[in-house]
C-alpha positions in Angstrom: -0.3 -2.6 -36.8 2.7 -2.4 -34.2 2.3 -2.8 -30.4 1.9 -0.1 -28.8 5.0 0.7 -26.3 4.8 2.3 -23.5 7.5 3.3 -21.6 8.0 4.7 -17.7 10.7 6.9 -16.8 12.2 7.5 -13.7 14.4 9.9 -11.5 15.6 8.8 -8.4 16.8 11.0 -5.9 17.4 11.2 -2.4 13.8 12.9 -1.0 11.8 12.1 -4.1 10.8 10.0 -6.8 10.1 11.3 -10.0 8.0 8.9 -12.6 6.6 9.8 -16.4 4.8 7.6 -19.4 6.4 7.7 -22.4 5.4 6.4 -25.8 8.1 4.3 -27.7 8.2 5.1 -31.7 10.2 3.0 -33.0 13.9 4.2 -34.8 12.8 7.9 -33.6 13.0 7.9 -29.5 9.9 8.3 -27.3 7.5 10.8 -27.1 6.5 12.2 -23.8 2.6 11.4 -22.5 3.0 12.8 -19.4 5.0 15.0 -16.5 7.1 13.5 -14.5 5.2 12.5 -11.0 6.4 13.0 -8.0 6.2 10.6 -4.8 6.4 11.4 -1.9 5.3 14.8 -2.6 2.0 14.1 -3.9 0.1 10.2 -5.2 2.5 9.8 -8.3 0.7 6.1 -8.4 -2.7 7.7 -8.3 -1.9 10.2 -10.6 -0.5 7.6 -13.2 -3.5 5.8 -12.9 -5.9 8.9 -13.8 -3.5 9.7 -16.7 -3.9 6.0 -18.0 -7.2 6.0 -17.4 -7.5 8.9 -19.2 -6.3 7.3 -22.6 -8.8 5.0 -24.2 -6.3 3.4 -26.3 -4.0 2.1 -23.4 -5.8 -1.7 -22.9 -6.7 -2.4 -18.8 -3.9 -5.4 -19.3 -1.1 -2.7 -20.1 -2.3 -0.6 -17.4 -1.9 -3.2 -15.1 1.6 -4.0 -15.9 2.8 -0.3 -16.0 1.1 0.2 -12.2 2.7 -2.9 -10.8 6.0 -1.3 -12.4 5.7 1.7 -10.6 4.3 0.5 -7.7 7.5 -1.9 -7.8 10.2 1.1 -8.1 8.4 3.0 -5.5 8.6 0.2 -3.0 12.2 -0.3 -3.8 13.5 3.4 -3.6 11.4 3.4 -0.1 13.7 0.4 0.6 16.4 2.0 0.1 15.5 5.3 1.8 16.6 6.9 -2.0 20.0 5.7 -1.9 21.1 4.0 -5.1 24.6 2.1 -3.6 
């Protein structure tokens, strides 16, 4: 059986943030598993976490990587104060 791959997805703009989980099939694209998220307008982090928490089949070791992504690009478009130069 193939890893599963998960993929996040992200739209930077200048007020928001915009994150979404997509599933990686492989020689056909992704597959969306969720809306996009945004922050600051409401948690996107928290409500990542509730959508991966919500999917027995995503392991606590990959949901632990993916939060420490988004929590990553989050921190660095705060950084930035959403500018991407």
């Amino acid at each position: 059986m193939e890893k599963l791959r998960l993929v996040l997805k992200f739209i930077w703009m200048e007020k928001n943030i915009g994150l979404a989980l997509d599933q990686a099939i492989p020689g056909h694209g992704t597959i969306p598993l969720s809306p996009y998220y945004f922050w600051p307008r409401k948690d996107a982090w928290e409500e990542l976490k509730v959508l991966l928490e919500s999917k027995p089949w995503i392991s606590q070791k990959q949901m632990i990587i993916l939060l420490n992504q988004a929590t990553d690009i989050i921190n660095l478009w705060q950084q930035s104060g959403g500018n991407l130069s």
